[in-house]
C-alpha positions as CSV (number, residue, x, y, z in Angstrom):
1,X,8.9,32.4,6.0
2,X,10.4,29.5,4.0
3,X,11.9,28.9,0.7
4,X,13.2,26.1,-1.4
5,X,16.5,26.4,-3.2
6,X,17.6,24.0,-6.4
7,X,20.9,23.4,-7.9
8,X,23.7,21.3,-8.6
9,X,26.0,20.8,-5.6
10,X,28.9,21.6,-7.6
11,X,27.0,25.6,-6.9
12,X,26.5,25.3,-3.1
13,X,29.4,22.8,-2.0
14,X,31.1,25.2,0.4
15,X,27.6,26.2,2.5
16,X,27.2,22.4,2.9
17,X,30.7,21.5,3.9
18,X,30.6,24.6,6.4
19,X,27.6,22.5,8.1
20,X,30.1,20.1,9.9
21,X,31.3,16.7,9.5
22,X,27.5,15.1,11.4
23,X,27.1,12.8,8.5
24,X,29.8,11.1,7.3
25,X,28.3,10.3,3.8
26,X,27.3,13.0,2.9
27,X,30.4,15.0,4.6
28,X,32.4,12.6,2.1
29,X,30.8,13.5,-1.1
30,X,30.7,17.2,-0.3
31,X,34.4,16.5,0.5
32,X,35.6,14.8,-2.6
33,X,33.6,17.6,-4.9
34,X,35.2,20.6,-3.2
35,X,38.5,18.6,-3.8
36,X,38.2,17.4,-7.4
37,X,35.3,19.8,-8.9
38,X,33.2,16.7,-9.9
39,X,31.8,13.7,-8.2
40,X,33.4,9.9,-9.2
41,X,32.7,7.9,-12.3
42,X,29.9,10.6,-13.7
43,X,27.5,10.9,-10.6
44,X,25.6,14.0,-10.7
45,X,24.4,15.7,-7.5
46,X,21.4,18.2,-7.8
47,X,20.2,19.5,-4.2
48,X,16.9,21.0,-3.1
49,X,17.8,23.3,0.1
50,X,15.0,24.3,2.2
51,X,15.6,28.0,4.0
52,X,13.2,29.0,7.1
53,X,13.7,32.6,8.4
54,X,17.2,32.6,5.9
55,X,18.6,29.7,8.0
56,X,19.3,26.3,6.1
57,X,17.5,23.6,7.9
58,X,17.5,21.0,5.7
59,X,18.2,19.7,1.9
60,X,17.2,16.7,0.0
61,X,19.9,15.4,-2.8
62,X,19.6,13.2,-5.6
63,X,22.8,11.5,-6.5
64,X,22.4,10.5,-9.8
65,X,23.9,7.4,-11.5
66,X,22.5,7.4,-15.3
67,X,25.8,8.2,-16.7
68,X,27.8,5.3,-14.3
69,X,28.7,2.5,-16.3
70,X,29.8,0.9,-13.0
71,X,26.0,0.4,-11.9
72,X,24.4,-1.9,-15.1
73,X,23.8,-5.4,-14.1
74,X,22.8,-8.1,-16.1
75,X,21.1,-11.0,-14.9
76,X,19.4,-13.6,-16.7
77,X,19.7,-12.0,-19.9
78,X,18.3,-8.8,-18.4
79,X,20.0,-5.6,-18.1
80,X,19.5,-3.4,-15.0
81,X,20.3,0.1,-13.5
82,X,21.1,1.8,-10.6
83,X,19.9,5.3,-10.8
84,X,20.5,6.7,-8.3
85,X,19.9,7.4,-4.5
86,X,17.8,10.2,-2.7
87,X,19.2,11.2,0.6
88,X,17.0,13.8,2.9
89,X,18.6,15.5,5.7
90,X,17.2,17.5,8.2
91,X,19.8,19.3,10.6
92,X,19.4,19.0,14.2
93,X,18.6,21.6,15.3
94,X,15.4,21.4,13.1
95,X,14.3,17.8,13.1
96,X,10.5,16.6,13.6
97,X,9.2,19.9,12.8
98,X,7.9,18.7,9.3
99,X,10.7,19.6,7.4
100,X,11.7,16.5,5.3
101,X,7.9,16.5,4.2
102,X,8.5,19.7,2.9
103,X,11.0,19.1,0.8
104,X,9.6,15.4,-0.1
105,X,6.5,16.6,-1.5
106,X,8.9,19.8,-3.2
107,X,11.3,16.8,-5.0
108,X,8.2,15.2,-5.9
């Protein structure tokens, strides 16, 4: 049986970090909000964790970047914005077993 999961990461920082250090980016940012209680320059993280059988096998998280001043551009006249990034992850242990759809079409 499987269920999805939502909520800032601020919520569920801890489970994540006790995942291991077996991707460096996200390991960082799960890192820096355990440490300081909120991510850099106004970035917001909200996850969607997807649980089969109670197990965590894999989470999708939006970083985003609406309220980062640091990511307008202008060019030509034009202003632009960053934001934000989508990262999926599927542990391991539980890759190509359709997961990451999962929680694709559950983001979307």
């Amino acid at each position: 049986m499987s269920r999805f999961e939502r909520c800032n990461v601020k919520t569920c920082v801890h489970e994540l970090l006790a995942l291991g250090n077996n991707n460096p980016r996200m390991w960082n940012l799960f890192n820096w909000l355990a440490t300081h209680d909120e991510l850099q320059y106004g970035t917001q993280a909200e996850i969607i964790k997807l649980y089969v059988e109670d197990k965590l096998v894999g989470y999708s998280l939006l970083e985003n970047y609406q309220a980062r001043t640091d990511k307008v551009v202008q060019h030509k006249g034009v202003t632009y914005q960053d934001l934000g990034v989508v990262h999926f992850r599927t542990l391991d242990l539980y890759r190509n077993k359709g997961y990451a759809t999962l929680l694709a079409k559950e983001m979307y």
